[in-house]
MIDRENVO-109921 format. One record per residue (C-alpha): residue in one letter; x, y, z; residue number from 0. Coordinates in pm, 1 decimal. Example, Ala and Ser with C-alpha at 12.3 -4.5 7.8 and 13.67 -1.06 7.14 Angstrom:
residuo | c1 | c2 | c3 | num
A | 1230.0 | -450.0 | 780.0 | 0
S | 1367.0 | -106.0 | 714.0 | 1
This chain:
residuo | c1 | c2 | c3 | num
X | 672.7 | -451.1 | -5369.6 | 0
X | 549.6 | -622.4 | -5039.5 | 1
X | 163.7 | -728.4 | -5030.1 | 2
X | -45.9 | -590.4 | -4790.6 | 3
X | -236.7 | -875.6 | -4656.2 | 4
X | -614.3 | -856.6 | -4483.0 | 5
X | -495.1 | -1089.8 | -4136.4 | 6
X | -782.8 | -1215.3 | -3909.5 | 7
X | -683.1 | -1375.4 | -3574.8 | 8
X | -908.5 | -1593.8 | -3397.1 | 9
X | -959.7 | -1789.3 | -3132.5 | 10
X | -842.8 | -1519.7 | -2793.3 | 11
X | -1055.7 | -1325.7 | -2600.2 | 12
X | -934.4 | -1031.7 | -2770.7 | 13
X | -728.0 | -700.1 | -2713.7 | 14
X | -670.6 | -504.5 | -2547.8 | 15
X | -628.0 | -557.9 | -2152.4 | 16
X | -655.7 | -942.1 | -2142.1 | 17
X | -415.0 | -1037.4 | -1893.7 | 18
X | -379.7 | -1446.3 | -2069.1 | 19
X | -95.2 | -1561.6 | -2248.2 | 20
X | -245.3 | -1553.6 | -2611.3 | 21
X | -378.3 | -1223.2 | -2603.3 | 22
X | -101.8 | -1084.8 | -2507.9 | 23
X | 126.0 | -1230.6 | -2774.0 | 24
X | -147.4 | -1073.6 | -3006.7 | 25
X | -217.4 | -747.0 | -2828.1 | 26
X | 189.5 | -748.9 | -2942.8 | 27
X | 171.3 | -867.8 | -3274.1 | 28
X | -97.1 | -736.2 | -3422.6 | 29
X | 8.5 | -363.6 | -3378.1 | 30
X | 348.4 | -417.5 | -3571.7 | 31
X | 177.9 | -624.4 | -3850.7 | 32
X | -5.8 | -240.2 | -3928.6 | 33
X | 291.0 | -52.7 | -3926.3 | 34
X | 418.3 | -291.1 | -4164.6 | 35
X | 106.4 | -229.6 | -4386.1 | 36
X | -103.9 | -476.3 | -4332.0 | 37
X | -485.9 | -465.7 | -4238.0 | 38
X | -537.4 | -656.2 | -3927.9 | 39
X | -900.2 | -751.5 | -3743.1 | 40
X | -895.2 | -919.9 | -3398.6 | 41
X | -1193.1 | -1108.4 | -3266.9 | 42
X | -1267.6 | -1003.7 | -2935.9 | 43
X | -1508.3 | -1147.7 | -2659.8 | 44
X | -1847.4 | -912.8 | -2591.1 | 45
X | -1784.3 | -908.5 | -2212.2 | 46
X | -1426.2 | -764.7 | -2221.3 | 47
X | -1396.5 | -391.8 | -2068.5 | 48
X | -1263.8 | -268.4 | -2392.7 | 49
X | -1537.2 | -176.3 | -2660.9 | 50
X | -1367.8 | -7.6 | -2901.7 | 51
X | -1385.2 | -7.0 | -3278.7 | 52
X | -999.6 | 22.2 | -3272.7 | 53
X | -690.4 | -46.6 | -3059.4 | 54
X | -335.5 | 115.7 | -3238.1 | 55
X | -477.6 | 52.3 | -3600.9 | 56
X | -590.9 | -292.8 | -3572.0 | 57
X | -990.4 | -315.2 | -3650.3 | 58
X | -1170.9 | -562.8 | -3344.9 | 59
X | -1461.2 | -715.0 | -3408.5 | 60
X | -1710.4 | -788.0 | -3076.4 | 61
X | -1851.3 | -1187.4 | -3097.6 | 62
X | -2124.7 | -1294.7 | -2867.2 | 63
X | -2013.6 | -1623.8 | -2687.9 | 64
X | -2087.4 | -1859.2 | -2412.0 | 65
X | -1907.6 | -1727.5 | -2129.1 | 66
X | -1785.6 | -2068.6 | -1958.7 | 67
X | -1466.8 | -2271.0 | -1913.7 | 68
X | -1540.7 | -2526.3 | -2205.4 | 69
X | -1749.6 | -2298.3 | -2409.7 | 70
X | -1629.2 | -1977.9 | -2392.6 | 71
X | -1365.2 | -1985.7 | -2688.1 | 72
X | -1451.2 | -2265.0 | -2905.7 | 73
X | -1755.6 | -2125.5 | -2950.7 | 74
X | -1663.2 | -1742.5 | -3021.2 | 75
X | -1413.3 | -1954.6 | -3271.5 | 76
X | -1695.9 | -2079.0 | -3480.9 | 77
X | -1899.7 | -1784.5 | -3502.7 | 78
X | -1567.1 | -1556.0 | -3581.2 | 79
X | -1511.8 | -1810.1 | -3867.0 | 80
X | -1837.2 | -1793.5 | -4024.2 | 81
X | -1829.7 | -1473.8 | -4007.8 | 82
X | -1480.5 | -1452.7 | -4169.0 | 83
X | -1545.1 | -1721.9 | -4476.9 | 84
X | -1771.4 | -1443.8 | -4637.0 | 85
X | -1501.6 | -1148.0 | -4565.2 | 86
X | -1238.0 | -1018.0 | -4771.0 | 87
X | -907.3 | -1141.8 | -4555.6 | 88
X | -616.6 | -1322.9 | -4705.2 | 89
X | -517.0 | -1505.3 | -4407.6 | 90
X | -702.6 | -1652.9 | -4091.4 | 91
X | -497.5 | -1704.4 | -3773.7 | 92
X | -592.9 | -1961.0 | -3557.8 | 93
X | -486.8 | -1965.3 | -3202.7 | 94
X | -444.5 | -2259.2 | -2965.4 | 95
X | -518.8 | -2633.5 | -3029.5 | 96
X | -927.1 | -2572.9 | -2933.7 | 97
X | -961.8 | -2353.0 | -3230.7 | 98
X | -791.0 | -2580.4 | -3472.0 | 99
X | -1043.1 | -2781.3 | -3635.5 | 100
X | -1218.0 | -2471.8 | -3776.9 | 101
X | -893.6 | -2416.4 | -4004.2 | 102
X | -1070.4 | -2688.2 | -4240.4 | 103
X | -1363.2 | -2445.3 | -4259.2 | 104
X | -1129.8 | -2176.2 | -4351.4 | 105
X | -963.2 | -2331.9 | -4638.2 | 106
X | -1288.8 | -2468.8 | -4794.1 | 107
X | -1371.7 | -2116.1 | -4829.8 | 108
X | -1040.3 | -2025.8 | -5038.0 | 109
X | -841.2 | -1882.0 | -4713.9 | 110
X | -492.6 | -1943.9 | -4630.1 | 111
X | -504.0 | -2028.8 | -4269.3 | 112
X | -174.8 | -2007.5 | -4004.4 | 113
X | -236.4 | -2211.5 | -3650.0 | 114
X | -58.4 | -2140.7 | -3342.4 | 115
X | -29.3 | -2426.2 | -3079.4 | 116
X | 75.1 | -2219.3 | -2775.4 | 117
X | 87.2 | -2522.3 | -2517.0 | 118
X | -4.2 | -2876.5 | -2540.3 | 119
X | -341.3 | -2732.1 | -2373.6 | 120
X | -457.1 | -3111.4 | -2323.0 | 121
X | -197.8 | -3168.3 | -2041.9 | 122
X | -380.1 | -2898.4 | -1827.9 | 123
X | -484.2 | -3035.5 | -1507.1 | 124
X | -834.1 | -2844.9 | -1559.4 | 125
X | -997.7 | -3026.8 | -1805.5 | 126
X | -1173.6 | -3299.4 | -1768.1 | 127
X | -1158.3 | -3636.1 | -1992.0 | 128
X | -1392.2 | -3515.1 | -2293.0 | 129
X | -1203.7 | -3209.7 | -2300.2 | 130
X | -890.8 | -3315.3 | -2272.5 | 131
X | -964.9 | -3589.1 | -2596.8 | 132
X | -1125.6 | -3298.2 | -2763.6 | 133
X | -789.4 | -3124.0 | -2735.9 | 134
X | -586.1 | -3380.7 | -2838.7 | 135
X | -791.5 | -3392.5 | -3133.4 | 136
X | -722.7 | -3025.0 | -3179.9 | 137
X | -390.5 | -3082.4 | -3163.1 | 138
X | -363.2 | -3307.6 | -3464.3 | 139
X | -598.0 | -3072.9 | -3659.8 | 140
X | -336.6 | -2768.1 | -3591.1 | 141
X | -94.9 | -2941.8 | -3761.2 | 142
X | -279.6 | -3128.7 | -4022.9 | 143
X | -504.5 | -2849.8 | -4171.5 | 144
X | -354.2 | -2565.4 | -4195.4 | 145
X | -74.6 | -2450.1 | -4462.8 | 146
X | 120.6 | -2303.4 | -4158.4 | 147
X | 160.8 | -2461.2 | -3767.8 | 148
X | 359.8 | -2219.7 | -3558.8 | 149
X | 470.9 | -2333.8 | -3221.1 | 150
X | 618.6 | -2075.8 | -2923.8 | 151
X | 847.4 | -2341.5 | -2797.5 | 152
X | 1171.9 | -2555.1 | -2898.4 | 153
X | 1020.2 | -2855.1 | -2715.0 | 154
X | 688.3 | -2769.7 | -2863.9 | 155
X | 821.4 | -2817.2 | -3234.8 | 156
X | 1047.6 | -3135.7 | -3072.9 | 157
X | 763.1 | -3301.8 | -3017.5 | 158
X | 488.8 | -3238.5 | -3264.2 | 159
X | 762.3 | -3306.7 | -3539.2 | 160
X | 831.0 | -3643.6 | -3365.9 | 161
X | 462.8 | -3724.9 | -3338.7 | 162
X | 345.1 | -3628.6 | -3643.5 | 163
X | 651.9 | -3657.8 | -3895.9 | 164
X | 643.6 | -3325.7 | -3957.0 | 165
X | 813.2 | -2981.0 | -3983.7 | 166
X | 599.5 | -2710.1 | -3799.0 | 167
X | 787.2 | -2340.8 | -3770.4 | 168
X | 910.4 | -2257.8 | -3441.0 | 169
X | 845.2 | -1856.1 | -3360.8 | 170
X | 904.9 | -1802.5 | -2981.7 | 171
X | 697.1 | -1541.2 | -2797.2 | 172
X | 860.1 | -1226.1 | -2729.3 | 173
X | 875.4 | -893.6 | -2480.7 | 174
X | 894.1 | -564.3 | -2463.1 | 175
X | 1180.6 | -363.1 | -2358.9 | 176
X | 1117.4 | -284.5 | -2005.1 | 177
X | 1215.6 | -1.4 | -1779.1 | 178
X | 1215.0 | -66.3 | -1402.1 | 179
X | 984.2 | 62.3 | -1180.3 | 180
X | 1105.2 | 182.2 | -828.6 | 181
X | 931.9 | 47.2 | -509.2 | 182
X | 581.1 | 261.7 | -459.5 | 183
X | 270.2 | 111.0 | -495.5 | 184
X | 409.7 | -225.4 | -363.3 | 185
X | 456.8 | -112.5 | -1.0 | 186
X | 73.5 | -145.6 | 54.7 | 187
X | 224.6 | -505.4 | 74.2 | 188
X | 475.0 | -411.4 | 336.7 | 189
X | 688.8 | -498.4 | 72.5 | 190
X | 1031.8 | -306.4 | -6.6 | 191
X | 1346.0 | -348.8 | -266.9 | 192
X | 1485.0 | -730.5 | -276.2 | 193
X | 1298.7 | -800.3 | 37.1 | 194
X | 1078.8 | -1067.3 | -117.7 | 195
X | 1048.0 | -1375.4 | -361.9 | 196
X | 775.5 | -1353.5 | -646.6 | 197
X | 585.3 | -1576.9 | -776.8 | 198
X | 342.7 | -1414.3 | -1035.1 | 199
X | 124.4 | -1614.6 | -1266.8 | 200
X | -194.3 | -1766.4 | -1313.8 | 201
X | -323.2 | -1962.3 | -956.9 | 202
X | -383.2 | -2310.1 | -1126.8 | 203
X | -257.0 | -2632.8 | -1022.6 | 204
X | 15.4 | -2702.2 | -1331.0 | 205
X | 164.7 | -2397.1 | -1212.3 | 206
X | 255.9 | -2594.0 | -843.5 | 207
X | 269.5 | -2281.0 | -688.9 | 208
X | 206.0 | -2531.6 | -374.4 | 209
X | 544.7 | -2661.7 | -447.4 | 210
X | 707.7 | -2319.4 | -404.0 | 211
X | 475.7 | -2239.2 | -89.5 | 212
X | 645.5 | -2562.9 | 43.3 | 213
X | 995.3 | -2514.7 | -42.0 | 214
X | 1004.4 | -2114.2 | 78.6 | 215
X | 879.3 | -2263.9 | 410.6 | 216
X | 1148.5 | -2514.6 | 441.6 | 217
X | 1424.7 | -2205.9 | 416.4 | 218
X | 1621.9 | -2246.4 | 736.5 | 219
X | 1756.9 | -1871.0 | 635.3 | 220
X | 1559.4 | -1639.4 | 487.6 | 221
X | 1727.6 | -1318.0 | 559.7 | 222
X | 1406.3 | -1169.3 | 611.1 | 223
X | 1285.7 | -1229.2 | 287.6 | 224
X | 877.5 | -1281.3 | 214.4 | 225
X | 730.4 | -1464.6 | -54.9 | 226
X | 468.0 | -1277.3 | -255.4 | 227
X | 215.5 | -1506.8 | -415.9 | 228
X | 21.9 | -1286.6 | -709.9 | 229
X | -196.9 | -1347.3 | -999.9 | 230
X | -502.7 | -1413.3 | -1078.3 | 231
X | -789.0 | -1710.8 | -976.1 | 232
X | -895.3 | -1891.0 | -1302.8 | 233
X | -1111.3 | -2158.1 | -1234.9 | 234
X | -952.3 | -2282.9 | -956.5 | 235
X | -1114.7 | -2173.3 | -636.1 | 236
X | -1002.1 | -2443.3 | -457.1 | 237
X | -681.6 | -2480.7 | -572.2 | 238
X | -656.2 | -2112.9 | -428.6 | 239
X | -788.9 | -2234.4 | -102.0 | 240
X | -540.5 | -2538.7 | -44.5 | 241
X | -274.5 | -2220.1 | -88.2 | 242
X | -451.1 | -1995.3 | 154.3 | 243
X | -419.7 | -2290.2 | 405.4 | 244
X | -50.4 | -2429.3 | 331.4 | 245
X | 29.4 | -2063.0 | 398.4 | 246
X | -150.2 | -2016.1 | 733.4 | 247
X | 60.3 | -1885.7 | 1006.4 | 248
X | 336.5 | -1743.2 | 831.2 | 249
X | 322.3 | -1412.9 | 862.1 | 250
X | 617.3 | -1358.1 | 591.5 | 251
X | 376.0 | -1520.8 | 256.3 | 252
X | 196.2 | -1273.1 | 101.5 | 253
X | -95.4 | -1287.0 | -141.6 | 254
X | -180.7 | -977.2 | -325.5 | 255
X | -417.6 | -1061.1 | -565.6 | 256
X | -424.4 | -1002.0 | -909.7 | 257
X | -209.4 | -695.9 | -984.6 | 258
X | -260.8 | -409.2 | -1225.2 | 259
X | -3.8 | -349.8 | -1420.6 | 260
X | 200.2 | -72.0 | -1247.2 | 261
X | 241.0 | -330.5 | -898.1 | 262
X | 324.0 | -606.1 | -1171.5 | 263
X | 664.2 | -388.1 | -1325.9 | 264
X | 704.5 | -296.8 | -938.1 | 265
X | 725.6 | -634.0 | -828.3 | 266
X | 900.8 | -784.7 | -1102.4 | 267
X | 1213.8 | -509.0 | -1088.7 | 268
X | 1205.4 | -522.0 | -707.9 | 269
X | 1242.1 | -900.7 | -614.6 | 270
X | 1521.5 | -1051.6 | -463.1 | 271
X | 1450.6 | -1362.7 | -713.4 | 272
X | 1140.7 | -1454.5 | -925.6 | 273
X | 1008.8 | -1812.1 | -920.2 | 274
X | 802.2 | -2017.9 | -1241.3 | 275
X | 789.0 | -2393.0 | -1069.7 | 276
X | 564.8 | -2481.2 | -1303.6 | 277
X | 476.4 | -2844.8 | -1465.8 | 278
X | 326.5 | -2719.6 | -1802.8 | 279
X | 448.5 | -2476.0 | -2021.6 | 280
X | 431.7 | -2358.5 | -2368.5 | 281
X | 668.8 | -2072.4 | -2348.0 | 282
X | 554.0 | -1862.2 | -2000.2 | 283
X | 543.5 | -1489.2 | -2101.8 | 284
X | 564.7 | -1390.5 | -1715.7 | 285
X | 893.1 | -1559.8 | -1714.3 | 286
X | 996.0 | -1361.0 | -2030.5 | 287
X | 853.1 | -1060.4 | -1863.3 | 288
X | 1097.4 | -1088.1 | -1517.1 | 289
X | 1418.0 | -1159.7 | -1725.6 | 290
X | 1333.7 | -840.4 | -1933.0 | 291
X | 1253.2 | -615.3 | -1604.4 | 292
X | 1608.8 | -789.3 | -1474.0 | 293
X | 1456.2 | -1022.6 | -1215.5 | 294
X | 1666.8 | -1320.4 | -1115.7 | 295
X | 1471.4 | -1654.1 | -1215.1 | 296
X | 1446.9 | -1962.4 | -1043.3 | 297
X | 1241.5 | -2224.6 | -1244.6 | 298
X | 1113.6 | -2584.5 | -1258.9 | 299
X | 1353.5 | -2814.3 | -1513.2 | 300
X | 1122.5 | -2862.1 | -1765.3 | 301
X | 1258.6 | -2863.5 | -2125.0 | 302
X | 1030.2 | -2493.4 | -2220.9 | 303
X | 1133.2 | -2320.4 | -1911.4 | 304
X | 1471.2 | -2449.1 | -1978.9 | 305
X | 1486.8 | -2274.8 | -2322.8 | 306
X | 1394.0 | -1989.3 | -2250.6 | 307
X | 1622.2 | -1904.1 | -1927.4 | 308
X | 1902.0 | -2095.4 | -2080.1 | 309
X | 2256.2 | -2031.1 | -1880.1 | 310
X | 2055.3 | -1735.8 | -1743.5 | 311
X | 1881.1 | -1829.0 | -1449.2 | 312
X | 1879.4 | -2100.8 | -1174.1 | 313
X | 1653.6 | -2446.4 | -1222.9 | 314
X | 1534.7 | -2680.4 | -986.9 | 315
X | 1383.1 | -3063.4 | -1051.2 | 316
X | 1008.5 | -3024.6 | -1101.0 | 317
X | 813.1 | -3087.6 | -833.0 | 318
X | 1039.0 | -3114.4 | -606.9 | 319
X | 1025.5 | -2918.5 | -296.5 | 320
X | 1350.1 | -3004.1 | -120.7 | 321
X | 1538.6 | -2916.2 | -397.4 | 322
X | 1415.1 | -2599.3 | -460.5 | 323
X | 1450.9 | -2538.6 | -57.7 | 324
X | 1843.1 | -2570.9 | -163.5 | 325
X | 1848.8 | -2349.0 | -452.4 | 326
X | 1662.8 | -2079.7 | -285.2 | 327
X | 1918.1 | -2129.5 | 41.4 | 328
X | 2215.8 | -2113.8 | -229.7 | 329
X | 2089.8 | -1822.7 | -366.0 | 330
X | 1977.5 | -1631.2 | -87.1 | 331
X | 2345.3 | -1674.9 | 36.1 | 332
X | 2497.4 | -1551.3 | -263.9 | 333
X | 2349.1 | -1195.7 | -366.6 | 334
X | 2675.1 | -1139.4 | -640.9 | 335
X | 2518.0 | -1455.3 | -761.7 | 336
X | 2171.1 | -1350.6 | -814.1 | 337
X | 2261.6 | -1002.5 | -936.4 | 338
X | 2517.1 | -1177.0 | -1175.4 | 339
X | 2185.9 | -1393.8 | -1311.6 | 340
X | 1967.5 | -1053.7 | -1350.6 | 341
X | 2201.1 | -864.0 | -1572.9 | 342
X | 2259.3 | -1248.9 | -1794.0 | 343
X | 1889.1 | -1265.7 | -1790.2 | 344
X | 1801.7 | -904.1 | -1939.2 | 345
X | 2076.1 | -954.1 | -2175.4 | 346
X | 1885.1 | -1260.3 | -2275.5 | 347
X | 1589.5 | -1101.8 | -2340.6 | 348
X | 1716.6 | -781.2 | -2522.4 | 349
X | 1908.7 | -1019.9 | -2767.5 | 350
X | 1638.6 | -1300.9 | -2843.0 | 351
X | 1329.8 | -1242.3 | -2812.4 | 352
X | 1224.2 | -857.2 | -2870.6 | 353
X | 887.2 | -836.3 | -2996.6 | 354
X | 986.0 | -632.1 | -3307.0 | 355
X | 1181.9 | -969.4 | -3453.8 | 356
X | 897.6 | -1204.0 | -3294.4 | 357
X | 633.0 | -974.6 | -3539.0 | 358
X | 872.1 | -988.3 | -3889.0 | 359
X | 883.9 | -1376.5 | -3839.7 | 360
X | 496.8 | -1366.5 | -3812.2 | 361
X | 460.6 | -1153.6 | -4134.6 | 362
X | 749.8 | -1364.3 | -4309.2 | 363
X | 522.2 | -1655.7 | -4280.4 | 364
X | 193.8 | -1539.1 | -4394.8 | 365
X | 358.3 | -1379.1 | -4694.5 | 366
X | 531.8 | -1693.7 | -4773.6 | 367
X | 184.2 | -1876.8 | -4788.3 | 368
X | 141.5 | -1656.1 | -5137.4 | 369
């Protein structure tokens, strides 16, 4: 008979409704570890909207933290951990490279302990030089303390197996399967079917959306075809204020904001081509997302982006603005071409990385720890 395991995950912001990248993958996970029969808690920030003592069977526990760029989740980390060490739990999940060092803490007290590096977080153009050492020291500590590192990316486990001599486990991050969403709530934006190019994701600079604002300008031919700029301002006011201005005058570059979730499935079916130019990746879960709504995906070259879109999608050298001018013109000239790329890409998704298989790797490798 299977064991039912007591699972604690820590180091997010917590579930549900967190729009980052590591709460999603849990707000995912965690679910389909209970209906495999195990007991799952989730340690969730105070300030979140969501105060509940449940969310689909997993058990979330509220931790007071500093609410600040540097502070916020290394120090909810800590006082999740102590609070853990005295509990009842089987295995602690660590998430991210900030977190790691407290998976020495964990294993004093008798726990098994499973860290996820989700990025190499210290290449983020936001921190500055005592964070970014801090990180780097986190990332050693994710793969030297605990019994299990997982990494979400091929070139994630390519290099921390190089630099470390090691053998971490490679578990990609997944999707749902997604239904598309005709055009409704979008039109607000003046925005109609394949009349537009997306870029959706977090407004920082390692995402270069400047790059793209630069290239879409370039297009001699646009077909009448916007570009809709969307997602959210973390920390980076004026980062979102250099875009504001690149963009001024061109009445055909949109910004919407941050997007609830029904204009997000809108936008993502409804594009005439998605675009992820970013520099820094650990695996993007937007660009997961448009390839499972049936976008067609233009990205930057860089080995994560690369292994997720695979023969799937169109890619562009990083940074560069002139060439992605051309692969936008190419594409925009070719519709049977980018339709050809959005049924390859949803195919992709449906066959690779489903959430359901994501979730029995996850439990394969806590109950392998016993």
């Amino acid at each position: 008979m299977k064991r039912r395991l007591k699972i604690a995950q820590v180091g997010s912001r917590g579930i549900p409704g967190h729009r980052g990248g590591v709460e999603r993958v849990i707000e995912a996970v965690a679910p389909r570890l209970v209906e495999f029969g195990h007991d799952v808690i989730v340690y969730c920030a105070t300030w979140g909207e969501y105060r509940q003592p449940l969310y689909k069977g997993v058990r979330l526990q509220y931790i007071y933290s500093i609410r600040s760029k540097y502070l916020d989740t290394f120090v909810r980390s800590i006082l999740s951990t102590i609070r853990e060490i005295s509990s009842a739990s089987d295995v602690v999940h660590f998430h991210s490279s900030g977190s790691a060092p407290l998976a020495l803490l964990a294993r004093l007290f008798g726990k098994k302990v499973v860290v996820t590096v989700h990025g190499l977080d210290w290449q983020r153009r936001k921190w500055g030089a005592f964070a970014q050492w801090f990180l780097q020291l986190g990332e050693r500590a994710a793969v030297r303390l605990p019994h299990r590192t997982i990494v979400v990316g091929l070139e994630l486990k390519r290099i921390l197996d190089q630099r470390y001599k090691t053998n971490v486990v490679y578990i990609p991050n997944g999707v749902e399967g997604r239904t598309g969403r005709e055009v409704d709530q979008i039109r607000k934006f003046g925005l109609g079917t394949r009349d537009y190019i997306l870029y959706l994701a977090r407004l920082v600079p390692e995402k270069q959306c400047h790059v793209l604002i630069e290239a879409f300008r370039n297009v001699a031919r646009r077909e009448g075809l916007k570009l809709v700029v969307a997602g959210p301002e973390w920390h980076s006011a004026n980062y979102v204020a250099s875009l504001h201005h690149m963009a001024a005058g061109d009445a055909s570059i949109v910004f919407t904001g941050e997007v609830n979730e029904e204009e997000l499935e809108e936008l993502y079916t409804n594009c005439y081509a998605y675009v992820l130019p970013s520099e820094v990746e650990g695996m993007s879960l937007a660009l997961l997302d448009a390839m499972a709504f049936g976008a067609c995906v233009v990205a930057s070259d860089i080995p994560p982006n690369v292994d997720v879109v695979g023969d799937s999608g169109v890619f562009f050298a990083t940074g560069n603005s002139a060439d992605l001018t051309r692969k936008l013109e190419d594409l925009i000239g070719d519709p049977e071409r980018a339709e050809h790329y959005r049924r390859a890409g949803r195919q992709r998704m449906t066959n690779e990385f489903h959430w359901d298989k994501i979730a029995r790797k996850w439990e394969d490798v806590y109950l392998g720890l016993f």
